[in-house]
LUMPA-914115 format. One record per residue (C-alpha): residue number from 1; y, z, x. Coordinates in steps of 0.05 Angstrom, whole numbers, plus 5000, padded with zeros to 4 digits. Layout:
REM LUMPA-914115
     k      Y      Z      X
   NUM      Y      Z      X
...
END
This chain:
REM LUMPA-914115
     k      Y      Z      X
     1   3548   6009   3957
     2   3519   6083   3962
     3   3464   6091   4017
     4   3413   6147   4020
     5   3369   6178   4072
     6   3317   6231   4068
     7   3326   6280   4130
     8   3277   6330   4101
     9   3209   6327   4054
    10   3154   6290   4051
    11   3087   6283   4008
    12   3062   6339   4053
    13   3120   6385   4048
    14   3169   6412   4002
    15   3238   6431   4005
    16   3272   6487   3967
    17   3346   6505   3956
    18   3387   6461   4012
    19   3450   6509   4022
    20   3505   6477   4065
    21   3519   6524   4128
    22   3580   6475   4140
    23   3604   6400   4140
    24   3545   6380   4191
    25   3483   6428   4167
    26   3446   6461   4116
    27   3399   6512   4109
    28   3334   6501   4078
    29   3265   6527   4060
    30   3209   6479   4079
    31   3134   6490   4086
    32   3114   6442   4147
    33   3077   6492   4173
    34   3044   6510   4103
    35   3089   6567   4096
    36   3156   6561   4056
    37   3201   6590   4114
    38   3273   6586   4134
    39   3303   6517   4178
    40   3376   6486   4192
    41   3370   6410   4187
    42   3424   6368   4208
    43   3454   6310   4170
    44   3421   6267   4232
    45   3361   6300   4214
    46   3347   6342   4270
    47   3311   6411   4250
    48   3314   6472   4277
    49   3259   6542   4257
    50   3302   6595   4244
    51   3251   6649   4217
    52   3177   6623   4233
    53   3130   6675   4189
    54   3065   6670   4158
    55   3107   6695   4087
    56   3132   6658   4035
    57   3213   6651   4031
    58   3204   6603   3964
    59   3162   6595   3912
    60   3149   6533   3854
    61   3214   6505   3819
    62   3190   6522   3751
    63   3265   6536   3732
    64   3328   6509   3752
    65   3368   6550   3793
    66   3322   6590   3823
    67   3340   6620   3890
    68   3313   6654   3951
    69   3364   6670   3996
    70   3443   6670   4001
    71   3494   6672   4052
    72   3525   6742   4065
    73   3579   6717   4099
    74   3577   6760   4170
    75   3522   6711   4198
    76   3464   6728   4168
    77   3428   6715   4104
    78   3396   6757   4055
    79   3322   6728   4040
    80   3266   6748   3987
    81   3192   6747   4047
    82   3140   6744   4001
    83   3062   6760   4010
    84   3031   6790   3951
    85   3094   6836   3937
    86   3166   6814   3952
    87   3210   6850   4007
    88   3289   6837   4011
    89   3309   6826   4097
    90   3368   6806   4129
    91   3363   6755   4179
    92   3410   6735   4239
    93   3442   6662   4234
    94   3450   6659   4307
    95   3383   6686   4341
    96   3328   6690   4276
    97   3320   6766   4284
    98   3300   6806   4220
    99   3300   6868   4191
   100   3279   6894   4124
   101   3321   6931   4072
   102   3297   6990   4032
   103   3293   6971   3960
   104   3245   7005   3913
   105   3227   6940   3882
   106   3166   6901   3899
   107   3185   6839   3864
   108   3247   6810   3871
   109   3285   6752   3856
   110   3366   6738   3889
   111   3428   6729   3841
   112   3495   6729   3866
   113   3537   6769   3918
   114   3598   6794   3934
   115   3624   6826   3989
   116   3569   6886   4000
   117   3549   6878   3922
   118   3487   6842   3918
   119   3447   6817   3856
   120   3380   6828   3842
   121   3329   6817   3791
   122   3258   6854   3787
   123   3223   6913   3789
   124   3157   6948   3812
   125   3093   6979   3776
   126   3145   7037   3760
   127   3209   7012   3755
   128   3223   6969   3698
   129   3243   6892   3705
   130   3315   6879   3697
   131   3391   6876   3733
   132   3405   6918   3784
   133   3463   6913   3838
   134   3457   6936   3910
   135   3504   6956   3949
   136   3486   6932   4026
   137   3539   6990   4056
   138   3507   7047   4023
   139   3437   7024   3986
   140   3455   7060   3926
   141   3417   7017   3871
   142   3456   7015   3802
   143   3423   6987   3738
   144   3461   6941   3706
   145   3402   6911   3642
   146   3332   6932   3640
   147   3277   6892   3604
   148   3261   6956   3559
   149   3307   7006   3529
   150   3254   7063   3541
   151   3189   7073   3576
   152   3129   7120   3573
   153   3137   7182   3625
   154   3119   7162   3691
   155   3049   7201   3689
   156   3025   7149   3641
   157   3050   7093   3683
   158   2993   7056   3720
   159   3007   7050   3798
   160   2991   6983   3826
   161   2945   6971   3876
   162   2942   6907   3919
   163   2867   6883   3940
   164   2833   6830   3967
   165   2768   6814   3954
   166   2718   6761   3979
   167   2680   6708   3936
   168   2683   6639   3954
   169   2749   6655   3986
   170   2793   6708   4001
   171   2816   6732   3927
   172   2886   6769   3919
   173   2897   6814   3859
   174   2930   6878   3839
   175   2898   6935   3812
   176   2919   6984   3761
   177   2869   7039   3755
   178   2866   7079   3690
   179   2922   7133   3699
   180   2936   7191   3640
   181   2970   7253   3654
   182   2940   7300   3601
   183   2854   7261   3621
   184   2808   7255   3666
   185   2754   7222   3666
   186   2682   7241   3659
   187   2652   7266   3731
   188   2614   7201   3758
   189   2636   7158   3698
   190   2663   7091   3719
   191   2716   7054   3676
   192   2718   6999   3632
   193   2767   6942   3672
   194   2803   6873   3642
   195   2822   6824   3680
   196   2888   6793   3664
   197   2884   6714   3693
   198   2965   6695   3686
   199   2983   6624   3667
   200   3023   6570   3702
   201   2963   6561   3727
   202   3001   6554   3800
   203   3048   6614   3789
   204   3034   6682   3803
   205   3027   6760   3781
   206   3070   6810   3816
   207   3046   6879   3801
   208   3107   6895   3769
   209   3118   6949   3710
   210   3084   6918   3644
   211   3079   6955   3576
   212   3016   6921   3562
   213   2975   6936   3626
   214   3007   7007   3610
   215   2976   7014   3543
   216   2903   6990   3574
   217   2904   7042   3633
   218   2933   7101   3587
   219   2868   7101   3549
   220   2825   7091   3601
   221   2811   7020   3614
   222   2838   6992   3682
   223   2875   6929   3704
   224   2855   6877   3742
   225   2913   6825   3747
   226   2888   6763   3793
   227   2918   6715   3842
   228   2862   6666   3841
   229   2867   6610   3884
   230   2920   6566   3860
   231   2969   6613   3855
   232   3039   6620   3898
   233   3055   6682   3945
   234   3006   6661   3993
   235   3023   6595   4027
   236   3010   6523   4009
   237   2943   6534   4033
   238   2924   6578   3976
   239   2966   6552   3927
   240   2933   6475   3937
   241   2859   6512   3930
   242   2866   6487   3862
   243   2883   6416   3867
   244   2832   6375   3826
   245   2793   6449   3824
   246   2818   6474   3750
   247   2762   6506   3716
   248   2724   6512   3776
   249   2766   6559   3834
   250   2809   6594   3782
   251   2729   6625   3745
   252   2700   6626   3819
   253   2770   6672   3838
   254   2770   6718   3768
   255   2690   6724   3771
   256   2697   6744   3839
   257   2750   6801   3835
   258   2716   6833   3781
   259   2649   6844   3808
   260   2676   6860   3871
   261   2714   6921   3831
   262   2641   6941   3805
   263   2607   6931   3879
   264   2665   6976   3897
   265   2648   7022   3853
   266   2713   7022   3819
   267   2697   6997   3752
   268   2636   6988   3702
   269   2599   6926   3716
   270   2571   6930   3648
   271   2644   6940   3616
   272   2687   6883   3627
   273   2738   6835   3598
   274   2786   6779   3609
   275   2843   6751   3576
   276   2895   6710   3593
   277   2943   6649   3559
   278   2959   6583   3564
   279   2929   6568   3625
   280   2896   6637   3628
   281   2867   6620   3565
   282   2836   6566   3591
   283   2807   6607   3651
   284   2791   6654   3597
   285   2744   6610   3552
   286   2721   6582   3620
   287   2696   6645   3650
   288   2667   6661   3583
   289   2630   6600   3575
   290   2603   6593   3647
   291   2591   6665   3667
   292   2559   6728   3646
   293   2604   6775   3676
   294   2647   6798   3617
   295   2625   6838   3555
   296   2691   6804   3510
   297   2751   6764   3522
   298   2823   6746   3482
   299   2854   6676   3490
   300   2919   6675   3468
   301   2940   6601   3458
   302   2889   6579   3511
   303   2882   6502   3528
   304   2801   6495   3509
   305   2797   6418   3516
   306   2833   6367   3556
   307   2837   6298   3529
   308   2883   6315   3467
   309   2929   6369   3512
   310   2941   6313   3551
   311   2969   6273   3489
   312   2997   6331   3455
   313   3037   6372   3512
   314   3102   6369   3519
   315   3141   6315   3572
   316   3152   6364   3622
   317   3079   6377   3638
   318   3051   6315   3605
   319   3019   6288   3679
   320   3006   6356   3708
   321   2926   6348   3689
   322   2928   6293   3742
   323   2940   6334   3793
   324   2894   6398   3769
   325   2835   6351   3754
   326   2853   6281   3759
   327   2888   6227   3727
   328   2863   6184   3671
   329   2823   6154   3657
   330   2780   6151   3719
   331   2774   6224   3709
   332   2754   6219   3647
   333   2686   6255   3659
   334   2716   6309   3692
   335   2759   6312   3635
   336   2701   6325   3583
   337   2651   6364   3630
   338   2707   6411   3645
   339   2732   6436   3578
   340   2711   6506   3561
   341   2692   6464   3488
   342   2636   6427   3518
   343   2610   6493   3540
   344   2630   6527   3473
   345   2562   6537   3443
   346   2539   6575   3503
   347   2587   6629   3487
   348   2542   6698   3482
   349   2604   6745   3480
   350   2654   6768   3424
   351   2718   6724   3436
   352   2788   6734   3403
   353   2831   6676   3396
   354   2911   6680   3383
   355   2958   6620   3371
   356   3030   6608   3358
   357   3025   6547   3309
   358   3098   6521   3334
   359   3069   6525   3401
   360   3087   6453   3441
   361   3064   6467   3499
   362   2988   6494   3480
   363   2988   6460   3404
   364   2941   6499   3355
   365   2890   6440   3346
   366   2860   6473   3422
   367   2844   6541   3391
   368   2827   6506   3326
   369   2774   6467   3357
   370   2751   6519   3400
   371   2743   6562   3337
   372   2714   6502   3297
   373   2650   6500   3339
   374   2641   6572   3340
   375   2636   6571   3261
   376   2593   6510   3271
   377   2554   6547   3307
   378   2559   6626   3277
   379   2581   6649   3339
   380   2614   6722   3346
   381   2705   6710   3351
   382   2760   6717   3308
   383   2814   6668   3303
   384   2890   6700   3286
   385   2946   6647   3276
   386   3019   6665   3278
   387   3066   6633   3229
   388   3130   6605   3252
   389   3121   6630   3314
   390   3119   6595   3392
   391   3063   6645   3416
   392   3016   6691   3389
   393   3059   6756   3404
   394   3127   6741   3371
   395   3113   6735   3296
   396   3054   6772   3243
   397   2991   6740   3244
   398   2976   6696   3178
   399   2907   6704   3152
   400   2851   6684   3196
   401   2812   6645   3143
   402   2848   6581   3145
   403   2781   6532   3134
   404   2755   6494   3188
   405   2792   6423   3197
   406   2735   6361   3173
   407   2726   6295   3196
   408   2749   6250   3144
   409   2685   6202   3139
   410   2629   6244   3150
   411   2659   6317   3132
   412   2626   6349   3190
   413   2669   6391   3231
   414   2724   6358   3272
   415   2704   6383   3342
   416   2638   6369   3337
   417   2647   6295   3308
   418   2718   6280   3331
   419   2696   6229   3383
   420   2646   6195   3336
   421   2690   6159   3283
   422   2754   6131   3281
   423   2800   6178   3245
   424   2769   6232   3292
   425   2788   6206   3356
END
């Protein structure tokens, strides 16, 4: 009969990407000490620190086959230290010693080696995302498949910036000030800034090279791209701030790097806007719902209410609400009083909502209902749905005037009466 025993892990800790070293011991990244570092552990589970930092050297499994670190083969191992930005360092087997390696890359992510060919994916806030191979002997970097064929010259490239600011807690973000070659701006005139809340919600924004953020701060606008609490790159710490805290930390985090841009006197207090998806959307419709900081916001395929995503989602996510808010139904309050559409008709800004109607992660019935109560209600937005499409960038937009969906008994809208009849809930 097969036997099993756990020799590392626990509810308190995770374990990421158990390498063997040889017949006897692996190496492993664990966070005992609330940071994911580097350990040996034993098949008798004895454990042994081999690179104690306050750095991450791991991040969330969201895909299979995700990596971190790999054996050179000469007794040390190439590792990806992350805080904020990524750096690639070479760490001794034998005493734990480690020393950094030039790459011009501030987010990175390990592939495969071979010999003195390494691997890498990633870029930096001027050097596009894609394949590149390094070679340890001489660190000549060679591209091998960028994410974009062509990019803007540099001089209309935004330069990222990496701040923290202080609200209810320490705040990470980058920072993309506006950045044209051919304009300046006015003398004393402050810029416009959006604030770009990433999904996941527990993943994280890099400050790498983006198109988009390029297009904002080309024209004037800057970038502020937020690490609220919740996110990863910062220890478990930080990344459990949002545990039962969705809706709350993430608006408390976004709120609070913005207005600490305009104390700063780096942006326009009076100019600013959010958007996000997914699970930035639902910061999104949150912040604009709850707060008066920003002047407009875009969801694109935002989650707006909580009881039917938990129905709808897909498998792979279908109990992660439990740990964000809680699990049902005693949270079922929390549920309700949390949604940005309980708070909908307290929305005083322009909002734009996008949505991929083969979404099935985010379905379209959370926009939908979001934009049913702003009809209701004759409340500034615009709703754009994307036919055929997954999200709300990958297909043309279908017209925008698609009637609002009606409950069935009393023909009042649906998310204003769905919990009061039968065919409605």
């Amino acid at each position: 009969m097969n036997t099993w025993t756990v020799i590392a892990g626990s509810t308190s800790e995770s374990v990421l990407q158990p390498t063997w070293l040889d017949d006897e011991s692996l190496l492993i990244s664990a966070d005992p000490s609330g940071w994911w570092n580097l350990e040996t552990v034993r098949l008798d589970g004895s454990r042994v620190p081999l690179h104690t930092d306050q750095a991450e050297y791991g991040g969330p499994l969201w895909m299979l086959g995700a990596g971190w670190f790999t054996l050179r083969g000469d007794g040390t191992v190439l590792a990806v230290r992350t805080l904020g930005s990524d750096r690639l360092v070479s760490i001794d087997l034998s005493t734990g010693d480690s020393r950094d390696i030039d790459v011009p890359l501030s987010a990175l992510a390990i592939g495969g080696i071979n010999g003195d060919r390494l691997l890498l994916s990633g870029g930096s806030s001027t050097l596009a995302s894609g394949l590149r191979i390094l070679d340890l002997g001489t660190g000549e970097l060679t591209e091998v498949r960028l994410g974009v064929d062509e990019l803007p010259a540099e001089g209309y490239l935004p330069l990222a910036e990496e701040h923290t600011f202080t609200g209810v807690r320490d705040v990470h973000a980058f920072v993309f000030p506006p950045r044209n070659a051919d304009f300046e701006a006015p003398e004393g005139e402050l810029p416009p800034y959006v604030a770009f809340v990433h999904g996941g919600p527990t993943g994280r924004t890099t400050g790498m090279l983006d198109v988009t953020k390029a297009y904002f701060t080309s024209r004037g606008i800057g970038v502020v791209d937020i690490n609220y609490g919740g996110s990863s790159g910062y220890g478990r710490a930080y990344r459990e701030a949002l545990r039962g805290q969705w809706g709350v930390v993430d608006v408390e985090d976004t709120v609070a790097a913005v207005r600490g841009l305009a104390s700063a006197g780096l942006a326009d207090g009076s100019r600013l806007a959010i958007r996000g998806g997914s699970a930035g959307g639902w910061t999104v419709l949150a912040a604009l719902t709850t707060s008066d900081v920003f002047a407009a916001g875009a969801s694109y395929f935002g989650v707006a209410e909580l009881i039917t995503f938990a129905e709808d989602t897909h498998d792979f996510e279908s109990r992660y609400l439990d740990g964000l808010i809680g699990p049902l139904p005693e949270a079922l309050e929390l549920y309700t009083s949390r949604a940005p559409l309980t708070h909908a008709a307290e929305l005083s800004t322009p909002v734009l909502l996008l949505q991929g109607l083969d979404d099935p992660i985010v379905p379209p019935s959370q926009a939908e209902m979001f934009r049913d109560v702003l009809v209701e209600r004759g409340l500034r937005h615009a709703y754009v749905a994307y036919e055929g499409s997954r999200t709300a960038s990958a297909a043309p937009p279908r017209s925008s005037t698609r009637p609002s969906r009606s409950c069935r008994s009393t023909g009042r809208s649906w998310a204003s009466c769905r919990r009061g009849c039968p065919c409605c809930r």
